[in-house]
N, C-alpha and C positions, 0 to 999 in steps of 0.2 A: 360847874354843872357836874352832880356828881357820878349820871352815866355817863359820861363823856367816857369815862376806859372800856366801854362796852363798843367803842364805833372805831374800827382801826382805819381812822381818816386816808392811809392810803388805798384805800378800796373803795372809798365813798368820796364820789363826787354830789357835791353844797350847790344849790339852785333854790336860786330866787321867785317864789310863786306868781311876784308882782310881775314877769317878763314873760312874751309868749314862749312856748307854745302853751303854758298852763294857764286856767281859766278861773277869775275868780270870778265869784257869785253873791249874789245877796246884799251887794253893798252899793244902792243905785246909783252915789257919785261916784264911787272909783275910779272911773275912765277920767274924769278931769280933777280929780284930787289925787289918785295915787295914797290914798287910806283905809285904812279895817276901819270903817264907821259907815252908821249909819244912816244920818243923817249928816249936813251940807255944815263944813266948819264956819263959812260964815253965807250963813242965810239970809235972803234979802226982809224976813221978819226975824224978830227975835225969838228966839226959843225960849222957856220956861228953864232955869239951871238946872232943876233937876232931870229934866229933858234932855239936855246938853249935854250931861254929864254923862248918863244913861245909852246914848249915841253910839260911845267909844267902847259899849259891850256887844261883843262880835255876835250875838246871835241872829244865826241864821245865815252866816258867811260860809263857804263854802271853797275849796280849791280841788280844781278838776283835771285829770290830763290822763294819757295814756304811756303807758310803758309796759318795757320786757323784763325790772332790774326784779333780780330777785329777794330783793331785801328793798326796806322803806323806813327810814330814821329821821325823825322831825327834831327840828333846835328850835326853840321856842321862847321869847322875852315878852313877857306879860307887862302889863301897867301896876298891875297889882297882884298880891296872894289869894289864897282861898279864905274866908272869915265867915260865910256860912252856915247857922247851926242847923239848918233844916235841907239842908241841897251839898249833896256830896263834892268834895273838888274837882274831883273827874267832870261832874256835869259845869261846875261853875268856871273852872280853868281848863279843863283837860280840851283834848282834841281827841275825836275818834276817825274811825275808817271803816268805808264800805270798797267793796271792791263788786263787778259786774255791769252791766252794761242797763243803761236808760229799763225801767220796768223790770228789773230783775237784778236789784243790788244789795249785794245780799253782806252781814256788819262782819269786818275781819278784827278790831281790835282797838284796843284805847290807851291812848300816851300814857305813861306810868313815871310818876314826880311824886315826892313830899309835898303835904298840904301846903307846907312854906318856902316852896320853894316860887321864886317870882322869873327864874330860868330853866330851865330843865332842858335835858336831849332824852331821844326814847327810841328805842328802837319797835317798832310798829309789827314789822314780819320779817322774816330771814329764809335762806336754802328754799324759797321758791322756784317752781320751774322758771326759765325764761321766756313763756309763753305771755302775746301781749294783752293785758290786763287794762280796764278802766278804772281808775283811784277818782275816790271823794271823798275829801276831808273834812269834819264840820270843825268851826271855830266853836272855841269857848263858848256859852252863854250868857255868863253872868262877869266877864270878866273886857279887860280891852288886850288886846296884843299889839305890842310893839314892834316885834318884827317873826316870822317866821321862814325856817329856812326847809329843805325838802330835800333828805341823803339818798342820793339811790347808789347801784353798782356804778362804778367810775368807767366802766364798758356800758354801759346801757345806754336805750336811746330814749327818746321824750316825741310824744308827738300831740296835738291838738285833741279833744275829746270831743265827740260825736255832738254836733247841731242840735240844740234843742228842738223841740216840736213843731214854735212857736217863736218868735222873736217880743213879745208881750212878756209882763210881767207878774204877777200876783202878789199882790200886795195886802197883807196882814196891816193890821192897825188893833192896841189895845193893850194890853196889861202884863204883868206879870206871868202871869198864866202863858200869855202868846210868848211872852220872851222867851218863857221856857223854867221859869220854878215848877217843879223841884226837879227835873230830871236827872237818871244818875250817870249820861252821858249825854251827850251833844246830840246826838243822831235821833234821839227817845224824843226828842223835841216835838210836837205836833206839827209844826211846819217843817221840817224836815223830813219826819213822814210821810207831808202831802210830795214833798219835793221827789221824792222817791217813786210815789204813786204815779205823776203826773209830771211829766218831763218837760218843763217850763223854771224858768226863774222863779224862788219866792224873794220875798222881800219881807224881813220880819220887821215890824216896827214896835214890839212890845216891848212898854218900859213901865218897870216895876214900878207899883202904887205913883205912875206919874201919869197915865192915858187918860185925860182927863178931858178932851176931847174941846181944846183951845182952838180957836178957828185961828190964831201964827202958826200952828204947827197941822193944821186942816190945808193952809196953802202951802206950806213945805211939801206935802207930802204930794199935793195935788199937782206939783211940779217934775215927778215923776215920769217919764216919758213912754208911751205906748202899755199902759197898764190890763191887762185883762178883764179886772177885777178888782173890787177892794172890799178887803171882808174889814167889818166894825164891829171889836168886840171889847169895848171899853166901859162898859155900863160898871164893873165894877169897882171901876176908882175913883165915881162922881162920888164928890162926900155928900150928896144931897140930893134928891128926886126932883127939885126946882132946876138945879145947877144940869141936870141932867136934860132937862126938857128944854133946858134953855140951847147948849150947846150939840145935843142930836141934829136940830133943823137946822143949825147954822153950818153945820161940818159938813153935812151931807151937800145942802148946797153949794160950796165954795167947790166941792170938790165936781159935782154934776153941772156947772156953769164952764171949770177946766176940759171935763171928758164928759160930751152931752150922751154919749154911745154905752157908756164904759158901767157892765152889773155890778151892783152894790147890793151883798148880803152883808143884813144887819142881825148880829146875834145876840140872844141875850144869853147871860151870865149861867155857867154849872149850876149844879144845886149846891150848897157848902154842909157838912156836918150841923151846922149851928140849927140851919132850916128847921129841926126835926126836933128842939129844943126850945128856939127864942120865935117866939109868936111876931116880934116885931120884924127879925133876919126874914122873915117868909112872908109879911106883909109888904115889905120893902120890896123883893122881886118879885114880886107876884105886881104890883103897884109897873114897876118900874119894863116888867114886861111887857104890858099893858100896852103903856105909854111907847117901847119900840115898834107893837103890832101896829098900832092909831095913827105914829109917825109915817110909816110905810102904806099902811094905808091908805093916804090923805094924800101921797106924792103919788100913788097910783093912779087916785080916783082923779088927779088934776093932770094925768098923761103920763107920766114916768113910769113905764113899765118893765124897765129894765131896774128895779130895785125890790127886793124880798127881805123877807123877815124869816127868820126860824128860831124857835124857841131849842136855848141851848142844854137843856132838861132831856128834851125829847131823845139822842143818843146817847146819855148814860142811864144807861140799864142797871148798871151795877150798884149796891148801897152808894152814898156821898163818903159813909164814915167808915169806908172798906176800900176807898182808894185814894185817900185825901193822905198828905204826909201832915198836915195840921188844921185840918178842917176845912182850909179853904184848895191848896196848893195840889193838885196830882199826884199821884204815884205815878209809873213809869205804864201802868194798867191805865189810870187815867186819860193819862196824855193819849195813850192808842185808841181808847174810846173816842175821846175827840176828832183825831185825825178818821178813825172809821166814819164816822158819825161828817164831817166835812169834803171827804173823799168823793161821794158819786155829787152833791149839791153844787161841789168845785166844778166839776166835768162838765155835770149838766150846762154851768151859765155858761163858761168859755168854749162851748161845743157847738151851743146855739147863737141864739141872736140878742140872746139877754133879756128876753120877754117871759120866756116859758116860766111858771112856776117852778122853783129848783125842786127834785126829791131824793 
């Protein structure tokens, strides 16, 4: 590791995230696995491998706790490198840091490694006051971690981080996008945004070009326990608008049969650069939105009114081809569109009773 001469190990005492007082987040089995993953290593369905694979990338994992140390140094053993050409390694491997308290945390800094490095130690902040401070770390996005360790002053103390809101979860479902391509850190994430916004657990389940919205991995998920919400935004990794119409009604119900109470926003897809180009790109969402409004629709009209549609066009304001890193993927602009844009609709379901129309 080659900051390692940057950390004079007799001043820094090493703690393990996985033991209390510190809290981790985002990763719905952890308490009976003791894993940075996402999903269940062996699940009573089979997962799709590239699903599986997918799993063991920490997005949306988080590590939470209070302290006084005035210095914060992370050791860090990844699965993999960075290999990326479109999503910087900060965002794909890196960990960043917020520091402030539930609604008001505000970003202090991001691990600094070589793209190929698959270890690294970082030192985060130094010569802070000793006044006590609330830290949240996001994990990687696009990558898996092996183990991470947490330096503070070898004087300092550690103590539990403030009760969420809610003991309820929110639970993301869908793509790339949700996983968190392209951000150029961890925190830029749209679900780490909301997590910021709204002081509740999320749960990211996005996996790159694999959300393809299989009803084994509709009951994985649906094994989640005491969930808020579950937002479904996978329409763009169905390779087909049949495949799509097939697996909407089925996902949805496996999971509203699990939690008959529990709001389900179904979203449709950004706009992408292409839209404005290929006749076909924009017939396809246009088709396929459709098909989400009809689905939600049809479950309303037959009594489920705890389920909404929102078309996912409607909060980017901004060109597609002015904040897209490749046409389809966000900029770091995009991503915050999103999360604005899912922000009050979030509030609105888990505020109320799940019926109201989100806005």
């Amino acid at each position: 590791m080659e900051q390692s001469n940057m950390v004079e190990q007799k001043k820094i005492a090493w703690h393990s995230p996985m033991e209390p007082p510190f809290r981790i987040a985002g990763f719905a089995w952890f308490a009976e696995e003791r894993r940075y993953r996402r999903l269940p290593t062996a699940p009573k369905w089979k997962l799709p491998e590239a699903v599986d694979i997918l799993a063991d990338h920490t997005a949306g994992g988080q590590i939470q706790f209070v302290t006084n140390s005035s210095s914060l140094h992370l050791s860090v053993r990844l699965k993999g490198k960075a290999d990326m050409y479109h999503m910087p390694p900060t965002g794909q491997c890196g960990f960043d840091c917020y520091i402030g308290p539930p609604g008001n945390k505000k970003y202090c800094a991001t691990a600094q490694f070589k793209p190929w490095d698959q270890e690294y130690e970082s030192k985060l902040f130094e010569n802070y006051s000793r006044e006590p401070r609330l830290i949240t770390l996001n994990f990687p996005l696009y990558q898996g971690v092996e183990e991470v360790k947490v330096g503070l002053d070898h004087d300092a103390w550690v103590e539990s981080p403030p009760a969420y809101d809610s003991t309820k979860k929110v639970v993301l479902y869908g793509t790339s996008i949700t996983q968190g391509a392209c951000a150029s850190r961890p925190g830029i994430n749209y679900s780490n945004i909301l997590s910021r916004r709204i002081n509740m657990e999320f749960i990211n389940l996005g996996f790159s070009g694999s959300g393809k919205g299989e009803p084994e991995v509709a009951r994985v998920i649906s094994e989640i326990a005491d969930p808020a919400c579950l937002v479904l935004d996978y329409e763009a990794n169905c390779v087909s608008t049949e495949q799509f119409r097939k697996t909407l009604p089925e996902f949805i119900q496996i999971f509203r049969e699990a939690h008959p109470d529990v709001p389900i926003l179904v979203v449709s897809r950004i706009p992408y650069a292409m839209d404005a180009h290929d006749p076909e790109s924009a017939r396809t969402a246009a088709e396929r939105k459709e098909l989400q409004r009809e689905t939600v629709e049809a479950r309303r009209a037959a009594g489920d009114n705890r389920i909404h549609f929102v078309d996912g066009s409607s909060y980017m304001t901004l060109e597609p081809q002015e904040i897209s890193v490749d046409g389809i993927h966000p900029t770091d602009l995009g991503l915050m569109q999103i999360a604005d844009g899912l922000t009050p609709i979030i509030r609105n379901l888990i505020a109320g009773s799940g019926n109201e129309t989100p806005a």
